[in-house]
N, C-alpha and C positions, 0 to 999 in steps of 0.2 A: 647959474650952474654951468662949468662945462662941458662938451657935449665928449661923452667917452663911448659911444653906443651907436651904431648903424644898422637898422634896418629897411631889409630889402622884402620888395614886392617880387614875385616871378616871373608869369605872364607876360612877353614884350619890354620886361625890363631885365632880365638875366637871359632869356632865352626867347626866338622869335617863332614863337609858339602863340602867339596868339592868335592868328587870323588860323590857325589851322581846326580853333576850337569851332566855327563857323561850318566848316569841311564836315565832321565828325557828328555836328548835332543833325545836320541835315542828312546824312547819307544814313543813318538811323531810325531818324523820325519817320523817312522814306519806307524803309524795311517795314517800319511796324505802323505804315497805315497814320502815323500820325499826318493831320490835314495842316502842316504850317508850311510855310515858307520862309528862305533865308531873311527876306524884307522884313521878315514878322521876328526877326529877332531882335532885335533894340526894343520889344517889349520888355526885355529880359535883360537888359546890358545890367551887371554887375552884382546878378543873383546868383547863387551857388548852383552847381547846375543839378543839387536832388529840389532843389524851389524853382529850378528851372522846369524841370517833369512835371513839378506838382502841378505847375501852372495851366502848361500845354494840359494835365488832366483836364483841370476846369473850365479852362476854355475852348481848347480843340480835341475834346474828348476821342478817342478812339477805343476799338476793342482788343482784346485779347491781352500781352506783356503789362505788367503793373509801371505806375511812374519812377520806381525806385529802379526796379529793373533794368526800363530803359536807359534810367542816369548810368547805373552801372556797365553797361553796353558802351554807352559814350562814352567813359572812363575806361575802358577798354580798348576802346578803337582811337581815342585822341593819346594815350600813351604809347601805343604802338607807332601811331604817324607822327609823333613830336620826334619818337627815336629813330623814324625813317628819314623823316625830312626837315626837324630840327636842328638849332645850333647855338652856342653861346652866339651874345651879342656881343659887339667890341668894344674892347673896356672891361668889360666887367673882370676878367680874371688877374687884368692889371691892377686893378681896384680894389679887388678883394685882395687883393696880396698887400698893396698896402697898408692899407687898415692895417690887417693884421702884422703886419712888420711894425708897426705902430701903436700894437697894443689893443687896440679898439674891441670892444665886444661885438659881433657879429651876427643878426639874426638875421632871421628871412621870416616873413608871414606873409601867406599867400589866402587868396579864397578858394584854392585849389583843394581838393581832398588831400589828406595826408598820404596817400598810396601813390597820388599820384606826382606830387612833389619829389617825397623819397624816392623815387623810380626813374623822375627825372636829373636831381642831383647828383646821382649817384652814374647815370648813365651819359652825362656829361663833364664828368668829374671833378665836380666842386663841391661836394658831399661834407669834405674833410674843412672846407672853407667858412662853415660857421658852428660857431656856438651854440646857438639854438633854434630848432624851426618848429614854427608854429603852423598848424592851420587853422581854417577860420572852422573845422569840422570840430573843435575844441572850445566854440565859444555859442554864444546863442546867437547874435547875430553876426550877419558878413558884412563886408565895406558896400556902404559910405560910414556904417555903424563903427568906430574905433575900436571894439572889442578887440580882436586880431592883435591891434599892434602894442595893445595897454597888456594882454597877458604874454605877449611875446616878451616883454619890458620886464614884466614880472619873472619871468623864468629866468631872464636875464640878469636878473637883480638891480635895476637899471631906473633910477626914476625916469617919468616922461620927458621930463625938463632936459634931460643925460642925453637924449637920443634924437637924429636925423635920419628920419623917412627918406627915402630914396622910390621914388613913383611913377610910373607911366601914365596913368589915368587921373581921371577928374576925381572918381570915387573914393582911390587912393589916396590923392590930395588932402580931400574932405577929409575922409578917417583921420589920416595925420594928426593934421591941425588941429580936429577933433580933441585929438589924442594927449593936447598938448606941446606936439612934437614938433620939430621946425623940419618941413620937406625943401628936397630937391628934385622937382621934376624931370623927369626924361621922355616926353614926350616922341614918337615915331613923327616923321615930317609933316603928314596928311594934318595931325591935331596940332603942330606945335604952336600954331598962331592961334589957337582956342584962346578967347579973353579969360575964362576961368579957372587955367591956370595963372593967373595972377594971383591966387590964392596961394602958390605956392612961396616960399621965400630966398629960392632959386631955381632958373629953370639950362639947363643944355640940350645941345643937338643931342649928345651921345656918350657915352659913359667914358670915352676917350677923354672927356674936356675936365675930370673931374681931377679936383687935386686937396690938397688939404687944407691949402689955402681958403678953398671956397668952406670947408666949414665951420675956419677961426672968422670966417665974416660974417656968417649966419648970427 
């Protein structure tokens, strides 16, 4: 099949917003007593962050704010600092425009809340640049689980076989592939020598290197 269908993850791959999710959980967690530390997050790498609370319930219980609560508080405080001190990455608005100069179908699926996607698309003006955006708050499970990108496809009207993933993470990868999909990783420098993304079936420094070329190769 050819591939007529692009989707995009958010997080560090559209916007350099992810290390600030780190910022946001902990100055939080801080507030209301919860007993973790930033070390103590990679317990958590690529949970949603209301399965992120539930967790910290279960294992670093504290009193008082409920775990939904708190997630919503984080959702709060990391949307207001992505729009204080985030920013598109490079490439990407090049990129999106090609596609689309090219016809491409255009989604985004993130493990982000939908409030908090739409808030950031919108607030970094790329809103108009797809198709369709999904979150993973629409599906039962988040990435490494494919859910995400298989109903993003759907909405899209897009077989699996139709579309390349575009990913920054391992998790992403996985989903993908999962998925069916053929990714292209975007790794940030710190991961880019990770052996598992070799899973992926292209990988760039940066969304600058990307061309259309690399996806008649795929």
């Amino acid at each position: 099949m050819t591939i007529n269908t692009a989707i995009f993850d958010m997080d560090g791959l559209l916007f350099d917003t992810e290390p600030l999710w780190g910022e946001s959980m902990l100055r939080i967690a801080q507030k209301h007593g919860v007993p973790i530390t930033q070390g103590l997050f990679k317990e958590t790498t690529g949970l949603r962050i209301y399965e992120v609370t539930d967790y910290w319930a279960i294992k670093y219980p504290w009193n008082g704010a409920s775990s939904k609560d708190v997630a919503e508080e984080i959702l709060d405080d990391i949307i207001a600092l992505s729009k204080q001190k985030g920013s598109v990455l490079k490439g990407v608005k090049e990129t999106l425009s090609l596609l689309k100069s090219h016809q491409y179908k255009i989604g985004l699926a993130s493990s982000s809340p939908a409030r908090m996607i739409h808030a950031l698309v919108d607030c970094f003006g790329v809103g108009n640049c797809f198709d369709q955006i999904t979150s993973a708050d629409e599906v039962e499970m988040g990435k490494p689980h494919p859910a995400v990108f298989l109903k993003c496809a759907e909405q899209l009207g897009s077989h699996p076989m139709e579309c390349v993933v575009l990913e920054d993470s391992i998790n992403g990868v996985i989903a993908g592939k999962a998925a069916r999909m053929k990714v292209i990783a975007v790794p940030d420098e710190y991961h880019f020598h990770n052996p598992k993304f070799s899973l992926s079936d292209a990988k760039l420094h940066s969304m600058e290197a990307f061309t259309l070329d690399l996806i008649d190769q795929l």
